[in-house]
CHARMM internal coordinates of N, CA and C (Angstrom, degrees):
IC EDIT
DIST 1 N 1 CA 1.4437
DIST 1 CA 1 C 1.5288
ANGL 1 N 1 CA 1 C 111.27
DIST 1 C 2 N 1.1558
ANGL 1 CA 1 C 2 N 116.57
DIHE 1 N 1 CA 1 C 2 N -43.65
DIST 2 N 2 CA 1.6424
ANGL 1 C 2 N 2 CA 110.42
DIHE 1 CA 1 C 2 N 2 CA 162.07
DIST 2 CA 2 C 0.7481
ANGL 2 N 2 CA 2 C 111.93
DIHE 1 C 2 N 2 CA 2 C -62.48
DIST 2 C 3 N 1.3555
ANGL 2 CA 2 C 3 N 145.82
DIHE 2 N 2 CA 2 C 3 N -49.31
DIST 3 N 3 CA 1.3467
ANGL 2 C 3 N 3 CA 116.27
DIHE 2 CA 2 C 3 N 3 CA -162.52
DIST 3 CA 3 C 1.6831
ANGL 3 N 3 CA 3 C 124.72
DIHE 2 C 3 N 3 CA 3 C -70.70
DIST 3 C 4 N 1.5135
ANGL 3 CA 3 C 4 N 94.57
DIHE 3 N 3 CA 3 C 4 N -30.35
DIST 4 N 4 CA 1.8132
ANGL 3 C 4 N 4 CA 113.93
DIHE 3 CA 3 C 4 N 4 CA 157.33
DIST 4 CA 4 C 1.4399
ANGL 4 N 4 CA 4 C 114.68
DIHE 3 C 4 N 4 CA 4 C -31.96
DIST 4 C 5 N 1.7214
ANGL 4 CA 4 C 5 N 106.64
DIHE 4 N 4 CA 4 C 5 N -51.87
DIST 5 N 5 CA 1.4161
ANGL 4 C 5 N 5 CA 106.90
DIHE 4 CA 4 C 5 N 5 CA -178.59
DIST 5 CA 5 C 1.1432
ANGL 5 N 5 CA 5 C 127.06
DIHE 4 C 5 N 5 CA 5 C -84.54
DIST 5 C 6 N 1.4747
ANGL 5 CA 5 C 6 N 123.95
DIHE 5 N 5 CA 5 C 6 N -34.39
DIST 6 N 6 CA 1.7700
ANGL 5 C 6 N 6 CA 125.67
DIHE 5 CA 5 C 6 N 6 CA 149.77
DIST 6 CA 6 C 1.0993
ANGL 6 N 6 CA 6 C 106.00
DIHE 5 C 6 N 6 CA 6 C -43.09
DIST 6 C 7 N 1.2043
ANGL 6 CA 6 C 7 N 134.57
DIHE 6 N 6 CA 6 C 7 N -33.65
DIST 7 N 7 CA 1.4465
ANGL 6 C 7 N 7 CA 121.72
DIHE 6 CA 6 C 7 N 7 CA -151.97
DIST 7 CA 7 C 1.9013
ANGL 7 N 7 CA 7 C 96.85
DIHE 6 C 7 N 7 CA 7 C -85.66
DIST 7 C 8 N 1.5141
ANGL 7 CA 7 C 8 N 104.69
DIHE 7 N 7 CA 7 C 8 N -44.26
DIST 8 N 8 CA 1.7215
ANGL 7 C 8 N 8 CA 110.93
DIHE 7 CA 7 C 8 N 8 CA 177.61
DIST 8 CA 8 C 1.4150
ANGL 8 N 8 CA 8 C 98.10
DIHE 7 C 8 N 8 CA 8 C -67.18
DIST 8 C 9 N 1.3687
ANGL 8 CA 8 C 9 N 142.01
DIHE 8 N 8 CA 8 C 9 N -36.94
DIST 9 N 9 CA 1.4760
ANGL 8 C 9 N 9 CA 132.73
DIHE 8 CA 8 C 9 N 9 CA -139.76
DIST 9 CA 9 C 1.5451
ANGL 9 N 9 CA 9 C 84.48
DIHE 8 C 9 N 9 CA 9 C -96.02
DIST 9 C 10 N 1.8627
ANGL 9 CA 9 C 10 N 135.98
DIHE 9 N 9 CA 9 C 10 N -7.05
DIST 10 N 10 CA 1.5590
ANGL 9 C 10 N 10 CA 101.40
DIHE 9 CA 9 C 10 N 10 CA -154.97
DIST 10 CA 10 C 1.6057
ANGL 10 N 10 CA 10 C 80.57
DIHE 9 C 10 N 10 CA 10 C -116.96
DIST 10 C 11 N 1.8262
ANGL 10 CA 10 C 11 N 116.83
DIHE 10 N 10 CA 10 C 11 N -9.34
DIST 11 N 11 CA 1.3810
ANGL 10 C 11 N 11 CA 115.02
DIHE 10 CA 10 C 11 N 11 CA 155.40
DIST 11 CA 11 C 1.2988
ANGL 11 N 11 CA 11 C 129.47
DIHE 10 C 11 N 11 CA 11 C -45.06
DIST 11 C 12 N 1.7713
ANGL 11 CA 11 C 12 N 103.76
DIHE 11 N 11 CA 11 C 12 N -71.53
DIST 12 N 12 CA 1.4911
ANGL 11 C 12 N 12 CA 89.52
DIHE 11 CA 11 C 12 N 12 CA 161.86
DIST 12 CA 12 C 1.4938
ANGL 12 N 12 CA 12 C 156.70
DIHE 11 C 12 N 12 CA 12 C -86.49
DIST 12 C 13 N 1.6279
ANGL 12 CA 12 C 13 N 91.16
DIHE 12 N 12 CA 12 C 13 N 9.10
DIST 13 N 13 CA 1.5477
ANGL 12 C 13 N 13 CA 113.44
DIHE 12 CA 12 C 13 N 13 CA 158.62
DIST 13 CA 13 C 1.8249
ANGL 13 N 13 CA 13 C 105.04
DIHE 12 C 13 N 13 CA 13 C -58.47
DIST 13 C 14 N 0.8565
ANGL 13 CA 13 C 14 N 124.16
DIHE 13 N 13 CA 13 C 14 N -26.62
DIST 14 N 14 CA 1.1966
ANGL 13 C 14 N 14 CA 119.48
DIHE 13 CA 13 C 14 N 14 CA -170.84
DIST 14 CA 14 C 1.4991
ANGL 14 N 14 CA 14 C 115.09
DIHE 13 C 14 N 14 CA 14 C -89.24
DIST 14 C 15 N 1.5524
ANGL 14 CA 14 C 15 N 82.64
DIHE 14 N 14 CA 14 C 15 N -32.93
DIST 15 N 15 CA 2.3843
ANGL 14 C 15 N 15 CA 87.56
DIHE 14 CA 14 C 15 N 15 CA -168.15
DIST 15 CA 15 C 2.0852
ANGL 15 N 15 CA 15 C 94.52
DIHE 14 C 15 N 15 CA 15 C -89.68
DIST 15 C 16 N 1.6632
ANGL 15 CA 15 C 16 N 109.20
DIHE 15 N 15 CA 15 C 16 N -14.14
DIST 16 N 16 CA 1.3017
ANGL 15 C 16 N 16 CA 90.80
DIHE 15 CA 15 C 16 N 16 CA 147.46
DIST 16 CA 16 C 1.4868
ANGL 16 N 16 CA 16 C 161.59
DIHE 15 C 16 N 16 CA 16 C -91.01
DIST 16 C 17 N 1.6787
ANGL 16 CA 16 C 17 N 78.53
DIHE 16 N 16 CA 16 C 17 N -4.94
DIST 17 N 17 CA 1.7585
ANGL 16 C 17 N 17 CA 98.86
DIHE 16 CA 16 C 17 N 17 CA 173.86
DIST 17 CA 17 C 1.7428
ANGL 17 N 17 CA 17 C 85.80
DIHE 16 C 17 N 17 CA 17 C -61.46
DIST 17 C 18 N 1.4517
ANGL 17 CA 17 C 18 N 120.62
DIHE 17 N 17 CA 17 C 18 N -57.22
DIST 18 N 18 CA 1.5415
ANGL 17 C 18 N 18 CA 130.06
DIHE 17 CA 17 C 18 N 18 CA -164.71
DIST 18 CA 18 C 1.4520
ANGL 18 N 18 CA 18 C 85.65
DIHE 17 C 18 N 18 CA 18 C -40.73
DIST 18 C 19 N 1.1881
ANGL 18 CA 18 C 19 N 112.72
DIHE 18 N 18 CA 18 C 19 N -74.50
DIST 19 N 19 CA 1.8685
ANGL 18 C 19 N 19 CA 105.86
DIHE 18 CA 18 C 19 N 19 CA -152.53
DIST 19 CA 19 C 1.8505
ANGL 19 N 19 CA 19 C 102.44
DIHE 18 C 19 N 19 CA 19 C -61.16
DIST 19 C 20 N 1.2939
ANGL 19 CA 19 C 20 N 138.85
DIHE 19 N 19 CA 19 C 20 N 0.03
DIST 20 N 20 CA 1.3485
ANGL 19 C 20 N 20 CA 112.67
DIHE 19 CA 19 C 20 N 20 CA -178.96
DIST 20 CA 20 C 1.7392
ANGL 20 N 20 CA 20 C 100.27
DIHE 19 C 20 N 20 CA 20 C -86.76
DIST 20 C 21 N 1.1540
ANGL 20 CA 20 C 21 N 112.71
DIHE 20 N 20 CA 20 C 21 N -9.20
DIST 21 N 21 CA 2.1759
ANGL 20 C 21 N 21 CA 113.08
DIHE 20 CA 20 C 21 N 21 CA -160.16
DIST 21 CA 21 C 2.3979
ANGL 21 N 21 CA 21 C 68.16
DIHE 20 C 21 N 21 CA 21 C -67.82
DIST 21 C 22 N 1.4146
ANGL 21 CA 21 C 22 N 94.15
DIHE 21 N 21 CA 21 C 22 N 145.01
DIST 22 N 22 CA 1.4894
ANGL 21 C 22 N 22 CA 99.29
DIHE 21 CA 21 C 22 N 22 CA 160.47
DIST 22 CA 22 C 1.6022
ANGL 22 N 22 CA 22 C 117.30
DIHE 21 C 22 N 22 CA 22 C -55.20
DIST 22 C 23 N 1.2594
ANGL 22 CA 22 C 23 N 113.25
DIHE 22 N 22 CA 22 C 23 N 179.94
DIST 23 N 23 CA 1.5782
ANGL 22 C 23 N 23 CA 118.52
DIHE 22 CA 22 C 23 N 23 CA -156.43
DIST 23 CA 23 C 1.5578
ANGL 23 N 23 CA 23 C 125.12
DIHE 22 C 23 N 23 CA 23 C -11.03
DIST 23 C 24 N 1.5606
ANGL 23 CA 23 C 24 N 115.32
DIHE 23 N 23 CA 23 C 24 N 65.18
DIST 24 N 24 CA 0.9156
ANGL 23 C 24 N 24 CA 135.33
DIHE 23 CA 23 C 24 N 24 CA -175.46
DIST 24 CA 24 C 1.9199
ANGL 24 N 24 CA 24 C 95.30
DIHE 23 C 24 N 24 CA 24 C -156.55
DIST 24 C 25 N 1.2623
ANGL 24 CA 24 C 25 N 112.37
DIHE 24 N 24 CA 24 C 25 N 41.58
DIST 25 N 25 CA 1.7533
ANGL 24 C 25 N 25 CA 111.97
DIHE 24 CA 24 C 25 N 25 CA -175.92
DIST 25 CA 25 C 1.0628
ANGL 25 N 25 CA 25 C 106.31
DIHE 24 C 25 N 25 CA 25 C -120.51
DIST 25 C 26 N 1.3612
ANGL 25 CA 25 C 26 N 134.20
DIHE 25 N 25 CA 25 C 26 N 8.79
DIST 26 N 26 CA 1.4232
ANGL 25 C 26 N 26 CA 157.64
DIHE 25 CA 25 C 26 N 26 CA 149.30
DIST 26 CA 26 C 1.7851
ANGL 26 N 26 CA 26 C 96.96
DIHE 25 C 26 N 26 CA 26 C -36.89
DIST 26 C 27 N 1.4285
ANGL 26 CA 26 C 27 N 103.15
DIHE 26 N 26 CA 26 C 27 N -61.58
DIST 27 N 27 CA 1.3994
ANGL 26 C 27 N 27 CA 102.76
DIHE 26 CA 26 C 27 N 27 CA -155.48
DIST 27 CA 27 C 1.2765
ANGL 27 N 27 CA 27 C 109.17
DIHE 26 C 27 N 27 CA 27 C -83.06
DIST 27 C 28 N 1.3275
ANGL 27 CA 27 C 28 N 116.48
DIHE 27 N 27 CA 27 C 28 N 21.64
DIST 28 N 28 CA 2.0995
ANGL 27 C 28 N 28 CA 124.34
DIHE 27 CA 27 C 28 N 28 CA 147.89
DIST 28 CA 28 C 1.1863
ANGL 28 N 28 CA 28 C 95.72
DIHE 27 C 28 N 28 CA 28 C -87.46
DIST 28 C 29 N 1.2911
ANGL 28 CA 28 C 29 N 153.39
DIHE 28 N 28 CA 28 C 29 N 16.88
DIST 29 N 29 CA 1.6168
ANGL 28 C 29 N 29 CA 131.49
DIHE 28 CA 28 C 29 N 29 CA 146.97
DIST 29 CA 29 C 1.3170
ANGL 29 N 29 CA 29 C 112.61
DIHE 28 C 29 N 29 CA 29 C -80.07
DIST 29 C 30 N 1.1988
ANGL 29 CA 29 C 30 N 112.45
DIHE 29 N 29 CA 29 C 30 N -13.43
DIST 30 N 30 CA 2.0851
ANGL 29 C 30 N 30 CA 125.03
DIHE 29 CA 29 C 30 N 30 CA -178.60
DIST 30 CA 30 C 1.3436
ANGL 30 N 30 CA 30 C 94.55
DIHE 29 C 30 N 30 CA 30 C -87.33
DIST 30 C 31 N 1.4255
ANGL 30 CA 30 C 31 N 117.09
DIHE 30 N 30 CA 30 C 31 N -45.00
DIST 31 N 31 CA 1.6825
ANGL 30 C 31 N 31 CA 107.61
DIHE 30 CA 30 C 31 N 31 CA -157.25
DIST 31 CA 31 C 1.0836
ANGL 31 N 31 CA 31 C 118.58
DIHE 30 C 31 N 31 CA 31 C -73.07
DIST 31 C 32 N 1.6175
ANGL 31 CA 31 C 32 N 121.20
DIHE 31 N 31 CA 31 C 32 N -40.97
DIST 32 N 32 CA 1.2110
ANGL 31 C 32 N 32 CA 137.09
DIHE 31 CA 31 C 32 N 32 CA -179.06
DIST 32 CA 32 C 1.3611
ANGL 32 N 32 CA 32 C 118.87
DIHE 31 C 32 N 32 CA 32 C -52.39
DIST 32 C 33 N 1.5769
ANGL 32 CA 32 C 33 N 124.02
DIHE 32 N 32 CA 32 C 33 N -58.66
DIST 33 N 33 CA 1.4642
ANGL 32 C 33 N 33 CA 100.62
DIHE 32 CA 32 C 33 N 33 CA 178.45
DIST 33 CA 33 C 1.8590
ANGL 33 N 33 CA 33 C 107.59
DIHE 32 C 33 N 33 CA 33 C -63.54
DIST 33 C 34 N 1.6340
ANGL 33 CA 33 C 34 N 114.93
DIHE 33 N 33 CA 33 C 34 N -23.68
DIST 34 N 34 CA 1.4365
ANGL 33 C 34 N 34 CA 108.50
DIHE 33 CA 33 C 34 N 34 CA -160.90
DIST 34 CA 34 C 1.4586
ANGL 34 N 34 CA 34 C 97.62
DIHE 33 C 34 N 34 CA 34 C -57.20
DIST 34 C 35 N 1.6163
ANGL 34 CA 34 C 35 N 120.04
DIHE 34 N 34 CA 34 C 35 N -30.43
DIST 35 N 35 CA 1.3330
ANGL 34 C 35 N 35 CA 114.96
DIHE 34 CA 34 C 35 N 35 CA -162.56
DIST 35 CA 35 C 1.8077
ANGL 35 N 35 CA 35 C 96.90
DIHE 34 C 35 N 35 CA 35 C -83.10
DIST 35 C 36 N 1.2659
ANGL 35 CA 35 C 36 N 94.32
DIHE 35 N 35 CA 35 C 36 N -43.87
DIST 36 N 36 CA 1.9754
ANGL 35 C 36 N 36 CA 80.05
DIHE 35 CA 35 C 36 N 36 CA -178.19
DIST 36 CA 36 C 1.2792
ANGL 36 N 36 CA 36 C 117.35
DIHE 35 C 36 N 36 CA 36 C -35.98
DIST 36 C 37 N 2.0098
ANGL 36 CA 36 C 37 N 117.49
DIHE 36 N 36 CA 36 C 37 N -53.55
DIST 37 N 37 CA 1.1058
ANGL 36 C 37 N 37 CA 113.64
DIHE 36 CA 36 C 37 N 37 CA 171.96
DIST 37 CA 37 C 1.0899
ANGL 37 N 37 CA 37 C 130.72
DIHE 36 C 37 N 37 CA 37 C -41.26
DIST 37 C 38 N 1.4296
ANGL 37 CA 37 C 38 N 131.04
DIHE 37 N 37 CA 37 C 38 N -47.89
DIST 38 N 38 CA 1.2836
ANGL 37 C 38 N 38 CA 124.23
DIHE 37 CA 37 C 38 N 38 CA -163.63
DIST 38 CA 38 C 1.4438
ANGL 38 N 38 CA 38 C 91.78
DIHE 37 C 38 N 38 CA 38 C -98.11
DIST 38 C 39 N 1.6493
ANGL 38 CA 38 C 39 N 147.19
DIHE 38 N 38 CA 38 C 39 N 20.17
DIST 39 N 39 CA 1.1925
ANGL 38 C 39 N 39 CA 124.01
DIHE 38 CA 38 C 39 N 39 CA 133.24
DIST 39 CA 39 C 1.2566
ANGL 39 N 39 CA 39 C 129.24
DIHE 38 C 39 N 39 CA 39 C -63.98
DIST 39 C 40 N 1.5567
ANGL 39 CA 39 C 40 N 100.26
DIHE 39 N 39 CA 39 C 40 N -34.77
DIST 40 N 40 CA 1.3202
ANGL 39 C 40 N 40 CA 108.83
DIHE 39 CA 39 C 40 N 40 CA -169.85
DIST 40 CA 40 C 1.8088
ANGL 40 N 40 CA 40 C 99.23
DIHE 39 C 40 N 40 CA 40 C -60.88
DIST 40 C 41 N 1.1772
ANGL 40 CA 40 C 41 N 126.15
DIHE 40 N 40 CA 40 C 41 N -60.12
DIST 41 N 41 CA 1.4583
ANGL 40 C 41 N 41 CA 142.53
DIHE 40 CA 40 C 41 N 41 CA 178.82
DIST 41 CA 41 C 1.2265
ANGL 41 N 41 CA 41 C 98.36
DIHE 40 C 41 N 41 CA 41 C -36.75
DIST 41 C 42 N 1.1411
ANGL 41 CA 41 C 42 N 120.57
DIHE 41 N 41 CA 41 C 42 N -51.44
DIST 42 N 42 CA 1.8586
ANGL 41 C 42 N 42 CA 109.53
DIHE 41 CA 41 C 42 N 42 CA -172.65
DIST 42 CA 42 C 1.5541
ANGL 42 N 42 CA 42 C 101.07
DIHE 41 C 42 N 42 CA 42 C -87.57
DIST 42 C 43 N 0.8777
ANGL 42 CA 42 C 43 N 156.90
DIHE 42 N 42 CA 42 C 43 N -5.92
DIST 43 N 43 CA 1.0565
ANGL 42 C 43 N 43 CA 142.08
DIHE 42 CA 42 C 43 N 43 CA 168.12
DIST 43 CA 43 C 1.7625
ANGL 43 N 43 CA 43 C 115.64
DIHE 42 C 43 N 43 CA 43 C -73.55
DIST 43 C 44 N 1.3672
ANGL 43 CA 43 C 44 N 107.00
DIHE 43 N 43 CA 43 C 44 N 3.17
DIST 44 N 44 CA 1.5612
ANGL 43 C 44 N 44 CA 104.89
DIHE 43 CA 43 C 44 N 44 CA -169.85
DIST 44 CA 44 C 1.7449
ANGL 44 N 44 CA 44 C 94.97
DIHE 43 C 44 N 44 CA 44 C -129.36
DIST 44 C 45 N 1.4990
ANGL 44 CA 44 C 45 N 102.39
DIHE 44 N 44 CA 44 C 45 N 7.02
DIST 45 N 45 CA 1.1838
ANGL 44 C 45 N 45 CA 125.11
DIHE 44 CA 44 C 45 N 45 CA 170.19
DIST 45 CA 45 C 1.8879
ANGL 45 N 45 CA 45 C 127.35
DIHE 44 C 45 N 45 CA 45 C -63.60
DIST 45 C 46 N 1.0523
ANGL 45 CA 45 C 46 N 139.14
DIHE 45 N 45 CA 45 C 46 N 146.96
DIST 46 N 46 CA 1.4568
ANGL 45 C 46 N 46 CA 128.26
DIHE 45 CA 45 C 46 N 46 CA -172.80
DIST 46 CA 46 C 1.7604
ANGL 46 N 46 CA 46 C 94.43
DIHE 45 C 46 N 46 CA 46 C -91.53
DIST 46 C 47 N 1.0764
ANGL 46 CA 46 C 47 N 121.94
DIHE 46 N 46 CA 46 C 47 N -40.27
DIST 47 N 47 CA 1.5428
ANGL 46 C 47 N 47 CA 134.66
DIHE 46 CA 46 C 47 N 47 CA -168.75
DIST 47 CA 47 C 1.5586
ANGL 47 N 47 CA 47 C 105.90
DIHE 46 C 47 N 47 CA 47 C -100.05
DIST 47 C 48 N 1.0903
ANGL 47 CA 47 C 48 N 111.38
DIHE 47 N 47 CA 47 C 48 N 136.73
DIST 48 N 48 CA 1.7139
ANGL 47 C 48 N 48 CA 113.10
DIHE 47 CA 47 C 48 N 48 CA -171.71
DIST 48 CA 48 C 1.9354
ANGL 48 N 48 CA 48 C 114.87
DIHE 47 C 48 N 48 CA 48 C -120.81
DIST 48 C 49 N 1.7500
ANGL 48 CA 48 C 49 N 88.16
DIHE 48 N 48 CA 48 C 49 N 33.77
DIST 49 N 49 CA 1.9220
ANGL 48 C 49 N 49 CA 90.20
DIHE 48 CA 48 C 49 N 49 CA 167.51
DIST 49 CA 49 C 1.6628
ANGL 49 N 49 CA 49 C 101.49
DIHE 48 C 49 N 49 CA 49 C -93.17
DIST 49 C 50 N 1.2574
ANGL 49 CA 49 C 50 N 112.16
DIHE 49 N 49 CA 49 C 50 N -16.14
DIST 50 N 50 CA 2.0482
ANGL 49 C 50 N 50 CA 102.97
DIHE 49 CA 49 C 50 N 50 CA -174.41
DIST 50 CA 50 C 1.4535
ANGL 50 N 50 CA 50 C 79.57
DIHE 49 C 50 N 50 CA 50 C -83.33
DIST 50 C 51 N 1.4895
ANGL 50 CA 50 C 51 N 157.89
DIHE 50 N 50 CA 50 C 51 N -47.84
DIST 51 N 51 CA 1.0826
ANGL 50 C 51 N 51 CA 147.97
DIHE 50 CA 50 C 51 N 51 CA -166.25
DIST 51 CA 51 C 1.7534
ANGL 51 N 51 CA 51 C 121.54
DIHE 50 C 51 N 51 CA 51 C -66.66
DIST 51 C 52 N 1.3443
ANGL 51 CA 51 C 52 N 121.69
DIHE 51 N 51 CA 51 C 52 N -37.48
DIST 52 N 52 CA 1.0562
ANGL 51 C 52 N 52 CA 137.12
DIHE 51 CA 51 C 52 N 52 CA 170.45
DIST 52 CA 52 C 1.4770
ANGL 52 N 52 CA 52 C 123.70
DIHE 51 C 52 N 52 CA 52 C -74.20
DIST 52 C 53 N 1.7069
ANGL 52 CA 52 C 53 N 101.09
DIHE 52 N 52 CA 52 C 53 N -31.38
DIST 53 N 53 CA 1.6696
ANGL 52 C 53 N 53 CA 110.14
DIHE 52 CA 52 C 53 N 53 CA 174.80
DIST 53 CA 53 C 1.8992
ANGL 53 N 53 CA 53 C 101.93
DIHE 52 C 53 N 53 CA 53 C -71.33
DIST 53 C 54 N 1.2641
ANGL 53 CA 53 C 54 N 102.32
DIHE 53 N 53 CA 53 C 54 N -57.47
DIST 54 N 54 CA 2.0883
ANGL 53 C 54 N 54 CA 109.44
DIHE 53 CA 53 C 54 N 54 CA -176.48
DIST 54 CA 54 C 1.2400
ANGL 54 N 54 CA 54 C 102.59
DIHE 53 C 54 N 54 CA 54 C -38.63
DIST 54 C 55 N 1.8217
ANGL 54 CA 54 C 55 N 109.24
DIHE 54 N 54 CA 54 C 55 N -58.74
DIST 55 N 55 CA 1.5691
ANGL 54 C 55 N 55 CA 111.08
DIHE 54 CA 54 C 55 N 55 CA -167.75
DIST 55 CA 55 C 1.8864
ANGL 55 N 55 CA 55 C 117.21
DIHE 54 C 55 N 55 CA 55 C -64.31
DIST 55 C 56 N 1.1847
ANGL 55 CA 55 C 56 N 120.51
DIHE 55 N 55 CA 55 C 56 N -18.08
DIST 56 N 56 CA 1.1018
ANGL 55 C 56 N 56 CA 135.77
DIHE 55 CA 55 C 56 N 56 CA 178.33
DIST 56 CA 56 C 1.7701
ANGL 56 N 56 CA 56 C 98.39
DIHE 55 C 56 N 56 CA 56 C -87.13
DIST 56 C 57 N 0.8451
ANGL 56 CA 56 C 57 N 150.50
DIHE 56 N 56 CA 56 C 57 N -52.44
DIST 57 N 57 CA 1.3437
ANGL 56 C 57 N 57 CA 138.00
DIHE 56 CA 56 C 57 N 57 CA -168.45
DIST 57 CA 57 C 1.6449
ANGL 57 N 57 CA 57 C 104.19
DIHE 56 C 57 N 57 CA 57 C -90.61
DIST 57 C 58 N 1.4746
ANGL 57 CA 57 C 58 N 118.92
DIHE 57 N 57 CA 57 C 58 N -26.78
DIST 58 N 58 CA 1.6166
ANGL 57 C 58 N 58 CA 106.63
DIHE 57 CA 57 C 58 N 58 CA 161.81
DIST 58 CA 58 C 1.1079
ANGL 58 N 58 CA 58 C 118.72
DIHE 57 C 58 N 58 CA 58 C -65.39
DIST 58 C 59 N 1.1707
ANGL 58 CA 58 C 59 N 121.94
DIHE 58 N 58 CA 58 C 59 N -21.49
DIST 59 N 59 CA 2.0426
ANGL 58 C 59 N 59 CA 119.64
DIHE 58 CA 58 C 59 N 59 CA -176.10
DIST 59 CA 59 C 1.3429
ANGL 59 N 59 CA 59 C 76.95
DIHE 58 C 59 N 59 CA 59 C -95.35
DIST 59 C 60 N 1.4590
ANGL 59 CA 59 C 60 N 157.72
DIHE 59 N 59 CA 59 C 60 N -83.32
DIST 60 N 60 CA 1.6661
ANGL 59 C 60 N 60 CA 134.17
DIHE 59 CA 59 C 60 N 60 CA -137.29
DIST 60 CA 60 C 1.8160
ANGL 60 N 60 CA 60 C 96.99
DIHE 59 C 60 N 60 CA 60 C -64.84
DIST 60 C 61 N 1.1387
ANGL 60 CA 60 C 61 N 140.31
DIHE 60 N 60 CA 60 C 61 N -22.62
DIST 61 N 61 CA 1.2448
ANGL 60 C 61 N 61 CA 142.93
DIHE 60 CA 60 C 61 N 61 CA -151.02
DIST 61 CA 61 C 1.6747
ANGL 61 N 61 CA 61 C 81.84
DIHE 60 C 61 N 61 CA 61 C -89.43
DIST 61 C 62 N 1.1212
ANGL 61 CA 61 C 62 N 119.18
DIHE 61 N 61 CA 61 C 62 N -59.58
DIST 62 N 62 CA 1.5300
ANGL 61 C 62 N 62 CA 127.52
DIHE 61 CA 61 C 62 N 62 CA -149.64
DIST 62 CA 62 C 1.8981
ANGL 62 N 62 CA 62 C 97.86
DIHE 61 C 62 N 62 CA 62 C -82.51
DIST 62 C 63 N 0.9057
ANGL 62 CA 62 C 63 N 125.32
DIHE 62 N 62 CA 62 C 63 N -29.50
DIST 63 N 63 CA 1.1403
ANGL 62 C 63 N 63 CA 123.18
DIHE 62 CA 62 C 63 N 63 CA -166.05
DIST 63 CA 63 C 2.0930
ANGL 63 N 63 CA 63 C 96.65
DIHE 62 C 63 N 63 CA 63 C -85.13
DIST 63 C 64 N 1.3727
ANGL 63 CA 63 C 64 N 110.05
DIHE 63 N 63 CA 63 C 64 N -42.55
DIST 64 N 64 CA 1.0567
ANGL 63 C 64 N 64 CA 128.13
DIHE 63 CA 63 C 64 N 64 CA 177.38
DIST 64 CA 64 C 1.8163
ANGL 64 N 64 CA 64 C 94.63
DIHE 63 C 64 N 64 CA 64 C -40.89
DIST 64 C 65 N 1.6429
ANGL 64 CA 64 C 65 N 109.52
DIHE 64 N 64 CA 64 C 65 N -64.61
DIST 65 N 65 CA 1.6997
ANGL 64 C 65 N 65 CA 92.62
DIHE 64 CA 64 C 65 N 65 CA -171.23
DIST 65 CA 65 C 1.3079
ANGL 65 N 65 CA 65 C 132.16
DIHE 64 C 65 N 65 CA 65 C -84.93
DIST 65 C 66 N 1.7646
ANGL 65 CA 65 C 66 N 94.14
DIHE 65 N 65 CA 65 C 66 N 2.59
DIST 66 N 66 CA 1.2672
ANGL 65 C 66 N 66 CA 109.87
DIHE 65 CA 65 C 66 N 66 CA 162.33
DIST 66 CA 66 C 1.8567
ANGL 66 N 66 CA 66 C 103.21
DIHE 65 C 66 N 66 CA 66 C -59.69
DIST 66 C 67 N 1.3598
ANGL 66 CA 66 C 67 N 103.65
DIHE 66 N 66 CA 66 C 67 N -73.61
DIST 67 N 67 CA 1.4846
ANGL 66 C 67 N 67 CA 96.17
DIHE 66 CA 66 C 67 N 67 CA -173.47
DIST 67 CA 67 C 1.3593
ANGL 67 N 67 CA 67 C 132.61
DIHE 66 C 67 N 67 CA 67 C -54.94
DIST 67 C 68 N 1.6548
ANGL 67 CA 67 C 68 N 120.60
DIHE 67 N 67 CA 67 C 68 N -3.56
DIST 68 N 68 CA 0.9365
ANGL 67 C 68 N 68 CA 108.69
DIHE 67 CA 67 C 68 N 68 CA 160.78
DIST 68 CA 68 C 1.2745
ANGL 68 N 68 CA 68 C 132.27
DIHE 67 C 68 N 68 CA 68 C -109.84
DIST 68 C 69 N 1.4120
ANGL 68 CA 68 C 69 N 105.77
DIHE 68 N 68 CA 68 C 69 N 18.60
DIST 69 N 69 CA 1.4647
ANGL 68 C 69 N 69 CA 118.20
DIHE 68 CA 68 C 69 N 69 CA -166.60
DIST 69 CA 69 C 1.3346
ANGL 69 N 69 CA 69 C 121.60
DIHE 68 C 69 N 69 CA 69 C 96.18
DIST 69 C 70 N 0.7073
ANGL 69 CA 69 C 70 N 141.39
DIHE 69 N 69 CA 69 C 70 N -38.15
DIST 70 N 70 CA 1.8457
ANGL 69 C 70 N 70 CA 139.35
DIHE 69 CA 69 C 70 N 70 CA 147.99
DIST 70 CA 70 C 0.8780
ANGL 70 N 70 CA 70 C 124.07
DIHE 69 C 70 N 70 CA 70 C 42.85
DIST 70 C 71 N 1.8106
ANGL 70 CA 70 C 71 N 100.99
DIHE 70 N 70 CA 70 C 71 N -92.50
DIST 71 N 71 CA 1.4190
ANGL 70 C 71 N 71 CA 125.83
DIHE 70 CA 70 C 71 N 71 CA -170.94
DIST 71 CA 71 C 1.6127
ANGL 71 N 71 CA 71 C 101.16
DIHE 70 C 71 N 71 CA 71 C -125.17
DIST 71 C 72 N 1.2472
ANGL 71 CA 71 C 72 N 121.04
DIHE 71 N 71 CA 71 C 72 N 127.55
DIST 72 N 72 CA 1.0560
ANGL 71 C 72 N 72 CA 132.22
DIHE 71 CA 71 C 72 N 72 CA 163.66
DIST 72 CA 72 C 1.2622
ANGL 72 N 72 CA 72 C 134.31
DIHE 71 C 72 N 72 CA 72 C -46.49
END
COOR INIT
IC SEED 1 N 1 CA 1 C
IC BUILD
């Protein structure tokens, strides 16, 4: 099960590096549920780095469309 979730969390670690380049922040509407998922996955996890990696790229993902207007 961790590794399930490293494996989703270093996915959308990646499509969020994509969404910080400017008008390219679109692609935190992909990351965000990808990262929920693989919170959800690590949380049923024995080891809590796939849990700590998801939760770390859903707050930079989410804050990201905060700052650009996004999400309200």
């Amino acid at each position: 099960m961790n590794f399930l979730s490293k494996t989703i969390g270093i996915i959308a670690l990646i499509g969020m590096i994509i969404g910080l380049v400017p008008l390219l922040g679109i692609v935190n509407y992909i990351v965000i549920p990808l990262a929920i998922i693989g919170l959800i996955i690590g949380v049923f996890s024995k080891n809590s780095n796939g849990l700590l990696l998801n939760g770390i790229v859903l707050l930079v993902a989410v804050i990201r469309l905060i700052a650009g207007g996004g999400i309200l």
